[in-house]
C-alpha positions in Angstrom: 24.1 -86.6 -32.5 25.0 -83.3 -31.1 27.7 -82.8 -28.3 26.7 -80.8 -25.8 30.3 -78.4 -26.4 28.5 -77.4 -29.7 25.8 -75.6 -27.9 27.9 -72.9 -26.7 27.8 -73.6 -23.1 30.5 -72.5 -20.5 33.6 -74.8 -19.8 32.1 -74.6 -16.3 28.8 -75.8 -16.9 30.6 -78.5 -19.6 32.5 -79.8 -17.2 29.6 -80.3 -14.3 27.7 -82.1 -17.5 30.6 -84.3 -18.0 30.8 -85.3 -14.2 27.3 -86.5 -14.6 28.5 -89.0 -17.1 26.3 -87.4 -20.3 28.3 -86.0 -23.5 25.5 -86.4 -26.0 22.2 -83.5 -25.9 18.9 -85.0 -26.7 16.8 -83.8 -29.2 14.8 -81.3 -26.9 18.2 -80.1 -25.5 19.9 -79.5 -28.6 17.1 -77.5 -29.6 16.1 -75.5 -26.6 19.7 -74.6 -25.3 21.1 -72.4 -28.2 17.4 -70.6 -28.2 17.3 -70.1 -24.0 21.1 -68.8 -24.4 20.0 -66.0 -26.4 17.2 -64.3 -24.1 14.5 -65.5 -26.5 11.5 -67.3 -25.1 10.9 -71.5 -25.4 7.7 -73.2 -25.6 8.7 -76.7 -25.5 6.7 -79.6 -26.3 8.1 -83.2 -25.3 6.8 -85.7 -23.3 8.8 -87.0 -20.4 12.5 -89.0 -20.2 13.1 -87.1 -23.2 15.7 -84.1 -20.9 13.5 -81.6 -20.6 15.1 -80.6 -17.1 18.4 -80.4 -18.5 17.1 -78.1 -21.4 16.1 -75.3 -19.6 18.2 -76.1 -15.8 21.4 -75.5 -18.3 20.9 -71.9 -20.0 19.3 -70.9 -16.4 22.5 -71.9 -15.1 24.2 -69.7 -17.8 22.2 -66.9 -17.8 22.2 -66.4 -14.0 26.2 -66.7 -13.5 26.9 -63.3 -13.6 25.3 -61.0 -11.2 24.3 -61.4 -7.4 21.0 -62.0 -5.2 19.5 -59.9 -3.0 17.7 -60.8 0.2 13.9 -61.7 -1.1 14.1 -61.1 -4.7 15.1 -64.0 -6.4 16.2 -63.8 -10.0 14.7 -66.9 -11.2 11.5 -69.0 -10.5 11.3 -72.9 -11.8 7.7 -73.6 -11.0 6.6 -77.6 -11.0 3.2 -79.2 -10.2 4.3 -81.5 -7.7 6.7 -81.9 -4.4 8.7 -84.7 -5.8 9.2 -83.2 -9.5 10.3 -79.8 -8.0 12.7 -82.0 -5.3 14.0 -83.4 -8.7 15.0 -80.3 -10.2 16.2 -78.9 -7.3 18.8 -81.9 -7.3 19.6 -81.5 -10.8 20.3 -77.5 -10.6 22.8 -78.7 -7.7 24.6 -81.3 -10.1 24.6 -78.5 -13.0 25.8 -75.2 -10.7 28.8 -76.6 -9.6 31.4 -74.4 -10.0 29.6 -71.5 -9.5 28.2 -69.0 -7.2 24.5 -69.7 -7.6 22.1 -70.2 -4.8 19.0 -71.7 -4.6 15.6 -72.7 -2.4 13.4 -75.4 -2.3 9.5 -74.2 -1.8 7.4 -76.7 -1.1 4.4 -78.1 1.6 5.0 -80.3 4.0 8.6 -79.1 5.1 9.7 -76.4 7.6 8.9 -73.2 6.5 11.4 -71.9 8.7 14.1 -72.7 6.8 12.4 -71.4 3.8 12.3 -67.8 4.6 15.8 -67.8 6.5 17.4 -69.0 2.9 14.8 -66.2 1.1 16.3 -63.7 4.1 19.8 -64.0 2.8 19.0 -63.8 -1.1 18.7 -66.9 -3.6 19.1 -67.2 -7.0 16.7 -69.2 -7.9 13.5 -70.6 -6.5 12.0 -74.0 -7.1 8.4 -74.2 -5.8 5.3 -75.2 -6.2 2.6 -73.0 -7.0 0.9 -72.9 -3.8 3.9 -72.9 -1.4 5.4 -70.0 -3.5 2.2 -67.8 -3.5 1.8 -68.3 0.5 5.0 -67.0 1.0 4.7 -64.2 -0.7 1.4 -63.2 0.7 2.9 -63.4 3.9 5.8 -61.0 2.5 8.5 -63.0 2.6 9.6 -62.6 -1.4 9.4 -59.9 -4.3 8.9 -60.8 -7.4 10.0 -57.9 -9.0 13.6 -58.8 -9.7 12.5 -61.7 -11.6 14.5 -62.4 -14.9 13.9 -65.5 -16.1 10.6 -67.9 -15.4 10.5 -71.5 -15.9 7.0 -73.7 -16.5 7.6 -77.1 -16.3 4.8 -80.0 -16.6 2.2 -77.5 -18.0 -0.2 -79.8 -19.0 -0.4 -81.6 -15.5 -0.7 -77.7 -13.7 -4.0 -77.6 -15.7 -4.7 -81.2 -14.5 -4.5 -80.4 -10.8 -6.1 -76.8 -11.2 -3.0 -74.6 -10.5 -3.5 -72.7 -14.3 -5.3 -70.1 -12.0 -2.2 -69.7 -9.8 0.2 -69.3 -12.8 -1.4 -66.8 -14.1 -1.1 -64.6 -11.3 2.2 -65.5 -10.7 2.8 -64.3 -14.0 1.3 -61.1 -13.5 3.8 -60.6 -10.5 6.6 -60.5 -11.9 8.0 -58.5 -14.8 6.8 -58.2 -18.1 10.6 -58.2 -19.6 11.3 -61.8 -17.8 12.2 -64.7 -20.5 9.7 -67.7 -20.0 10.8 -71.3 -20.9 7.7 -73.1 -20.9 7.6 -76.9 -21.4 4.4 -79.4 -21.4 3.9 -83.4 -22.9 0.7 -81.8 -24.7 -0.7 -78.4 -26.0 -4.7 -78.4 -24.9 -6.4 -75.2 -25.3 -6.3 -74.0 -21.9 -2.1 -74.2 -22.1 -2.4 -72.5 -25.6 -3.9 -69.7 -24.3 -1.6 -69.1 -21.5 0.8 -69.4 -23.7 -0.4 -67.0 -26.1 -1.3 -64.8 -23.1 2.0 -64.6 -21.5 5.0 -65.8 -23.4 6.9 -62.7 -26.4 7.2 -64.6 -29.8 8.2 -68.0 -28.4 10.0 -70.6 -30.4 8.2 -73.8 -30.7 10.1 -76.8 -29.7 8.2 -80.4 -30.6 10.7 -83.4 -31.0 7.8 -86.1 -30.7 4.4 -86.8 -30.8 2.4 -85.9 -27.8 1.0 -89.8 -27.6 4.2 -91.6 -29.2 5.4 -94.5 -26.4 9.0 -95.2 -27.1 10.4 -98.7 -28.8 12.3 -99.7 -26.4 8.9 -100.9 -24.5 7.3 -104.1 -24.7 3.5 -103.7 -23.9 1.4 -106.2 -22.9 -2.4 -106.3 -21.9 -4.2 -108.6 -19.6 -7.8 -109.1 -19.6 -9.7 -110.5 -16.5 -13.5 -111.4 -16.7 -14.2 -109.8 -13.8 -13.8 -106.4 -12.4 -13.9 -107.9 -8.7 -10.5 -106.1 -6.9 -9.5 -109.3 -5.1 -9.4 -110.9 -8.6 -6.9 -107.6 -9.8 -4.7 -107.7 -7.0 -4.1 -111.6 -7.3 -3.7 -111.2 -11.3 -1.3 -108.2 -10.5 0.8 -110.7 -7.8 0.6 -113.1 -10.7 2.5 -110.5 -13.0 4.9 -109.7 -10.7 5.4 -112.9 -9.6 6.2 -114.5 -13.2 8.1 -111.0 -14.8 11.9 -111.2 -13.9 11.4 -107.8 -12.3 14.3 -105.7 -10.8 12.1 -103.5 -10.1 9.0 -101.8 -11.2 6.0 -99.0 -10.5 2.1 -100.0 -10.1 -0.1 -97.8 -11.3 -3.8 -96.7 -9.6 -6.4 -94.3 -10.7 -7.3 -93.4 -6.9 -5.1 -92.9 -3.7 -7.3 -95.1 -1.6 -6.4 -97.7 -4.0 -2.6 -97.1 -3.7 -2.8 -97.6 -0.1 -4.7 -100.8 -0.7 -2.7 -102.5 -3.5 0.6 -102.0 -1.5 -0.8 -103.7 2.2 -1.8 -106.5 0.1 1.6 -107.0 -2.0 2.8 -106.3 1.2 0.8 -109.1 2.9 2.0 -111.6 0.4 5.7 -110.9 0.9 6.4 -108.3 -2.0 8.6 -106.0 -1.2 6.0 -102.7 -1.7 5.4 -99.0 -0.1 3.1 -96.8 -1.7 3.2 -93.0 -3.1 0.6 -90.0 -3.1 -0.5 -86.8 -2.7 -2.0 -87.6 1.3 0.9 -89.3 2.7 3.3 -86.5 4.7 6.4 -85.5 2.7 9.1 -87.0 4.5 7.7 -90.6 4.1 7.2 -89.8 0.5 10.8 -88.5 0.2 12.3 -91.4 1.7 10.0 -93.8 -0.1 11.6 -92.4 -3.5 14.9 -92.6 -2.6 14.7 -96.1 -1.1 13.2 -97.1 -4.7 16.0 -95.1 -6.9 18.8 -96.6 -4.9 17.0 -100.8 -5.5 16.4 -100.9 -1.6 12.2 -100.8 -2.9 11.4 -103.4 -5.5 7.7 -102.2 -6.2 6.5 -98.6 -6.0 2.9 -98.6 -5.9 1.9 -94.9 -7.6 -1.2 -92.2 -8.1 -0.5 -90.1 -11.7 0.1 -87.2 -9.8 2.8 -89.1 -7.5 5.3 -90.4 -10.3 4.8 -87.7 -13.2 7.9 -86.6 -14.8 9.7 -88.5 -11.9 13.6 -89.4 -13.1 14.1 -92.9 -12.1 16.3 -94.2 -14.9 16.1 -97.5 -14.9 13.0 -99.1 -13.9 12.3 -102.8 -15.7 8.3 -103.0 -15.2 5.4 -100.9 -15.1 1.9 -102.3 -14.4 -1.3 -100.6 -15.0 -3.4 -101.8 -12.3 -6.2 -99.5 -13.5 -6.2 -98.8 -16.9 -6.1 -94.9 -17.1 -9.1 -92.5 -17.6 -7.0 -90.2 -19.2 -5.4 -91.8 -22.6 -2.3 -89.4 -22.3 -1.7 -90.7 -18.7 -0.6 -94.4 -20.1 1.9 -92.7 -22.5 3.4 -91.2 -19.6 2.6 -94.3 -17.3 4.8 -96.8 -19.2 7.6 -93.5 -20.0 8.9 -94.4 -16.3 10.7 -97.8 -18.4 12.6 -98.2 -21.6 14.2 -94.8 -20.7 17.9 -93.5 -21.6 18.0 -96.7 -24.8 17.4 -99.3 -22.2 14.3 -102.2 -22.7 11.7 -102.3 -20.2 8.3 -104.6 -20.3 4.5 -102.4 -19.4 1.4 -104.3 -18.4 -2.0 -103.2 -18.6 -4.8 -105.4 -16.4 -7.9 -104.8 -18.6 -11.4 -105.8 -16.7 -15.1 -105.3 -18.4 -15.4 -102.5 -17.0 -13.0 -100.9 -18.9 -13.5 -100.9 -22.5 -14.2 -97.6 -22.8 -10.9 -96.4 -21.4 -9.1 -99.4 -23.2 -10.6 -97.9 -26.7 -9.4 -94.5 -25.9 -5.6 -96.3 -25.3 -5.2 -97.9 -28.3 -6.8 -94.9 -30.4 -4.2 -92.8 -29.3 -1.0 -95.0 -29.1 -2.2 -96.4 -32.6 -1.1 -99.9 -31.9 -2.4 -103.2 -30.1 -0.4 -104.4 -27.1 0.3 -108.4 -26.8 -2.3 -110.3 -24.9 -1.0 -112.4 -22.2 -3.1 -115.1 -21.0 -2.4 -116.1 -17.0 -2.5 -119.7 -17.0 -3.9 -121.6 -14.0 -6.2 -118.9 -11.7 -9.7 -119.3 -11.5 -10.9 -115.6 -11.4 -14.8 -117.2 -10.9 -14.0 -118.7 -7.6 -11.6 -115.5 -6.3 -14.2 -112.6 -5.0 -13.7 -110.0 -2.3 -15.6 -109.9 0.4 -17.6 -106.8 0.4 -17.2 -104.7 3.6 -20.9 -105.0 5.2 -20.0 -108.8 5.4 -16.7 -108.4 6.9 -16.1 -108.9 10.8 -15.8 -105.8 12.1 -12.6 -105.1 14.8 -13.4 -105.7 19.0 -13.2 -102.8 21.0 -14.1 -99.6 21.2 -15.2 -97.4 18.2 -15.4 -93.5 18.1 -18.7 -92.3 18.4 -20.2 -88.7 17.9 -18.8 -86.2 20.2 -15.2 -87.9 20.3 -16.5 -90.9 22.7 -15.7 -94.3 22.8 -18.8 -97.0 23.1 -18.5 -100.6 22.7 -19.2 -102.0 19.2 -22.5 -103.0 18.3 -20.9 -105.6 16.2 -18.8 -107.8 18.4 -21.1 -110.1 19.6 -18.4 -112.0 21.8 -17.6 -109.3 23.6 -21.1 -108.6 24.4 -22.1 -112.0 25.4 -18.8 -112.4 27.5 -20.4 -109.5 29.9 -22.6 -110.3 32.4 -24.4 -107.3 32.9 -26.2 -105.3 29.5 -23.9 -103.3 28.1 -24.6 -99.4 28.2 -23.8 -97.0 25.4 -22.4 -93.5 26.7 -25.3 -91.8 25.4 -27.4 -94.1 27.6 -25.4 -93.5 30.4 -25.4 -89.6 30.3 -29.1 -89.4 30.0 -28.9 -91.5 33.6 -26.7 -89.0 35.4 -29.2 -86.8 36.4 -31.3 -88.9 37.6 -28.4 -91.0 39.4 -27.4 -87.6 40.9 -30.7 -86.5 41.9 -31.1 -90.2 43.7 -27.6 -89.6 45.5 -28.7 -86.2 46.9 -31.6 -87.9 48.8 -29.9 -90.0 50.3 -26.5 -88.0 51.3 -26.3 -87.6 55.0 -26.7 -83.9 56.3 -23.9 -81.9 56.4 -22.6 -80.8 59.7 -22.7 -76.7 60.5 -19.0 -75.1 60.6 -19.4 -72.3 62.9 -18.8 -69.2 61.1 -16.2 -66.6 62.7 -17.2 -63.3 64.3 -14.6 -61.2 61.9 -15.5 -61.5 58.0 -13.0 -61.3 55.4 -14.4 -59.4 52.3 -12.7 -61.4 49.1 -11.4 -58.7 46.2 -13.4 -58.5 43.5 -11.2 -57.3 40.4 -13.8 -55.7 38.7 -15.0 -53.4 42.0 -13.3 -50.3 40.8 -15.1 -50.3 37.6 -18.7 -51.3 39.2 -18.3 -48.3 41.9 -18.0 -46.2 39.0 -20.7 -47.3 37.2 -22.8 -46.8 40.4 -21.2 -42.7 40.5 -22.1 -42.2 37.2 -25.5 -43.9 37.2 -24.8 -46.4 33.9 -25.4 -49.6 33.7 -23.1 -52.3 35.7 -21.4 -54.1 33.4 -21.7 -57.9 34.0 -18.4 -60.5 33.2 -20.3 -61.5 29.6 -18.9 -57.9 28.2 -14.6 -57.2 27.9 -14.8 -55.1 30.9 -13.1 -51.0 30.4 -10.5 -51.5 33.1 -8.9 -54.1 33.7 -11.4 -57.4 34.9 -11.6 -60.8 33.7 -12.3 -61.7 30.1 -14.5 -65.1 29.1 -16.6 -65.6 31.2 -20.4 -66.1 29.9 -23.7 -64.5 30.6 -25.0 -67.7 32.9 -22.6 -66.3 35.5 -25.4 -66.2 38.8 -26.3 -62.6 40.1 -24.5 -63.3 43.9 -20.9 -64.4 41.8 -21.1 -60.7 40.4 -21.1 -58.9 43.6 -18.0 -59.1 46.0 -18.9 -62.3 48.4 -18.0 -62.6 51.9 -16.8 -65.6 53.2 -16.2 -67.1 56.3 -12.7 -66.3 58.0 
C-alpha cells in the first residue's frame, strides 16, 4: 500500500487529502499521479469506484499552482459526459485546491448561463463542462482555448455511448497541440483507441483491472419471473426491497419512461422513491442526489446515463430492474455498492424475455449469480392492465390546434348532459352560419347624422404614396417594409379603401 506522501505531492495538496480522511492511494492513483506530475500524458483504464477522479484532479491541482488566469482563457479543461459526474468533480477539485489560489467554473445545461460567462469574464483556472455546454459557449465567444495546458477526458467509453466522440474531437483540435491529456475510460473499444491514438503524445497505459471484473465485496443475486408482464416486475422488485435489510439502494431501468414509472409505483406503495434522468430539469436532479447521499432518499430509481461514475460511497443495494442491453453496463450497475472495502448485495430481476441479455452477463462477468426464489406471489394471477383497457381521465383533453373538447371516453359525463355534446370543431363549422342567421334578423341601425366639417385622419404612409404618384412608380401597398417610415406587418388582404387616407365623420 502506497501513501499518498510517496507520490511527490505538495504538503498543500497532502494536507487537503488528509482533511478528506484518505492516507492510502489506490492502485490507479499510485500509478497515474507520479506519471501526470511529470508533464507526460495518461491513458488510464479502470472502471469506476476505483479513484479515478482523484488520479488526475491531484496532479491538475499541482501542475496549475503556479501561474495565473486570464479573463476567457482557461488553463485547464476536465471534460465529463454527464451533469451530475461533472458536478462531482467540480466538488472534488474544491476539496483538493484548498490552500491555493486556483479558480474554477462549472459548465453545464440546465443552469444560468449568466453566471457562467461572468466567472469566464474574470479568468478561471479550470473548467469543468460538458461537451455541449462548453462548445456553445465558445461559439458564442465567450472562451479561448488557446491557453489550454492541460486536458482531462474522463468516462470515455460512455462519451462514445451518448455520441459526444464527435465533439471531443473538435475540442481537441482547439486547443493546443503541446497540452498534456489525461484520458481515462472503464473500457478501450476501437472508436476510443483511435482517438487516443489520434490525439494523445506517447501516453503511458494505466490498467489496474479488468474491464468486466465486479468487485468481491458484492453478493449477486438473480431472480427469474415467468413472465415479462411490468406489473409482475414492479411487485417482485417491492418484494426485493421489501425483504433486503436495505439502508439504501439504486434501481436500475433500461429506459427513462420506465424510471418515471417504477418510482410513482414504489412511491404508491409507501417506499420512500424519486427518480433520476436525462429529461428531468437540473435542479430537481441536483437535489434529488444530494437528498440520497445524505440517507434523506432510501431508493434512487436510475437510467445508465443518470448514475455513471456517480460517488455515492456507501450504498447497500442495487437492483437491476431491467437486465442491461449492454453487458459492461451491469459491471458498472452493481460498482455503485461494495465500494471503498465495504459489502453490498446486487439483484438482477431476469424475465423470458431476457435471455439473450442474461447470456451476454454471465459471459462477461465469468460467474453465476445465486438464484433467489420469492416465496408466496402468484406472478400468473398479477397482469397489468394494458392502456386501451384503462379508464381514461374526465374532463377536457387537448385537441389539435391547442383546444379543449370533451372526452369521447367519459361516458358519465356525457350522459349526465342533457343536450348532445358539441366538439369545437363542430362548433366552428356552425359559426358562420349562426352569424349569417344573426344578421337577418338584427334590427336596422339607426342613421347618425354626419357633420358638415370633415376631419381627414393621417395616414403615415402619405408622404411616401405622394411621391410615388410624382415619380410615376408604383404605390407601394402595407404587404412590402415601406422606404420611409410606415407601418410594418401588415398582409396583402388589407382592402383597397384602408390603403388610401379615409375620412370620417367629425
Amino acid at each position: 500500500m502506497t501513501e499518498f506522501s510517496q507520490l511527490g505531492l505538495s504538503p498543500t495538496t497532502l494536507q487537503a487529502v488528509a482533511a478528506t480522511g484518505y492516507t492510502t492511494a489506490t492502485p490507479i492513483q499510485e500509478q497515474a499521479i507520479p506519471v501526470a506530475l511529470a508533464g507526460r500524458d495518461v491513458l488510464g483504464i479502470a472502471q469506476t469506484g476505483t479513484g479515478k477522479t482523484a488520479a488526475f484532479t491531484l496532479p491538475l491541482v499541482e501542475r496549475l499552482a503556479s501561474g495565473r488566469a486570464r479573463a476567457r482563457m482557461p488553463r485547464a479543461i476536465v471534460l465529463a459526459p454527464t451533469r451530475e459526474l461533472a458536478d462531482q468533480v467540480a466538488e472534488s477539485f474544491g476539496k483538493y485546491a484548498k490552500g491555493t489560489k486556483l479558480n474554477w467554473v462549472l459548465l453545464i445545461g440546465g443552469v444560468s448561463m449568466g453566471d457562467q460567462v461572468a466567472a469566464l469574464n474574470k479568468g478561471v483556472d479550470v473548467l469543468i463542462a460538458t461537451p455541449g455546454r462548453l462548445l456553445d459557449l465558445f461559439e458564442r465567444g465567450k472562451m479561448l482555448l488557446t491557453g489550454v495546458e492541460i486536458m482531462v477526458v474522463d468516462e470515455a467509453d460512455r462519451m462514445l455511448d451518448m455520441g459526444f466522440i464527435p465533439d471531443i474531437e473538435r475540442i481537441f483540435k482547439l486547443t493546443p497541440p503541446r497540452r498534456q491529456t489525461l484520458f481515462f475510460s472503464a473500457t478501450m473499444p476501437p472508436e476510443i483507441t483511435r482517438l487516443t491514438t489520434a490525439f494523445l503524445k506517447d501516453p503511458t497505459r494505466i490498467e489496474v483491472s479488468r474491464p468486466a471484473q465486479t468487485a468481491d465485496t458484492i453478493t449477486q443475486y438473480l431472480v427469474r419471473i415467468p413472465t415479462s408482464d411490468p406489473k409482475a416486475k414492479r411487485t417482485a422488485l417491492r418484494a426485493l426491497i421489501e425483504r433486503a435489510d436495505v439502508k439504501n439502494g439504486i434501481v436500475f431501468c433500461n429506459r427513462k419512461s420506465e424510471v418515471d414509472i417504477v418510482a410513482k409505483s414504489l412511491q404508491k406503495h409507501g417506499i420512500d422513491a424519486a427518480p433520476i434522468h436525462g429529461d428531468l430539469d437540473q435542479s430537481y436532479r441536483m437535489k434529488t442526489l444530494a437528498a440520497f447521499r445524505a440517507g434523506e432518499l432510501k431508493i434512487l430509481v436510475a437510467s445508465d446515463v443518470a448514475a455513471r461514475g456517480l460517488d455515492i460511497p456507501d450504498v447497500s443495494h442495487v437492483f437491476n430492474y431491467d437486465v442491461a442491453h449492454h453487458a459492461d453496463d451491469y459491471v458498472h450497475r452493481i460498482g455503485r455498492t461494495g465500494r471503498a472495502g465495504r459489502t453490498g448485495e446486487a439483484f438482477m430481476i431476469v424475465t423470458p424475455a431476457d435471455d439473450k441479455s442474461l447470456d451476454k452477463v454471465l459471459k462477461l462477468i465469468k460467474k453465476t449469480p445465486e438464484e433467489l426464489v420469492l416465496d408466496g406471489i402468484d406472478f400468473s394471477e398479477i397482469h397489468d392492465r394494458p392502456r386501451d383497457d384503462r379508464k381514461p381521465a374526465r374532463g377536457r383533453e387537448r385537441t389539435r390546434g391547442g383546444r379543449s373538447r370533451v372526452a369521447d371516453s367519459a361516458p358519465a359525463a356525457v350522459e349526465a348532459t342533457p343536450a348532445p355534446v358539441e366538439t369545437v370543431e363542430a362548433a366552428a363549422d356552425d359559426k358562420p352560419a349562426r352569424s349569417r342567421s344573426r344578421r337577418k334578423k338584427a334590427e336596422p341601425v339607426a342613421e347618425i347624422p354626419v357633420a358638415e366639417t370633415p376631419v381627414s385622419v393621417v395616414d403615415p404612409m402619405e408622404p411616401q404614396l405622394l411621391q410615388s404618384d410624382r415619380r410615376g412608380e408604383p404605390r407601394p401597398t402595407r404587404s412590402e417594409p415601406p422606404r420611409q417610415g410606415g407601418v410594418r406587418g401588415f398582409g396583402d388582404d388589407i382592402p383597397a379603401f384602408l390603403r388610401r387616407p379615409v375620412v370620417v365623420p367629425a
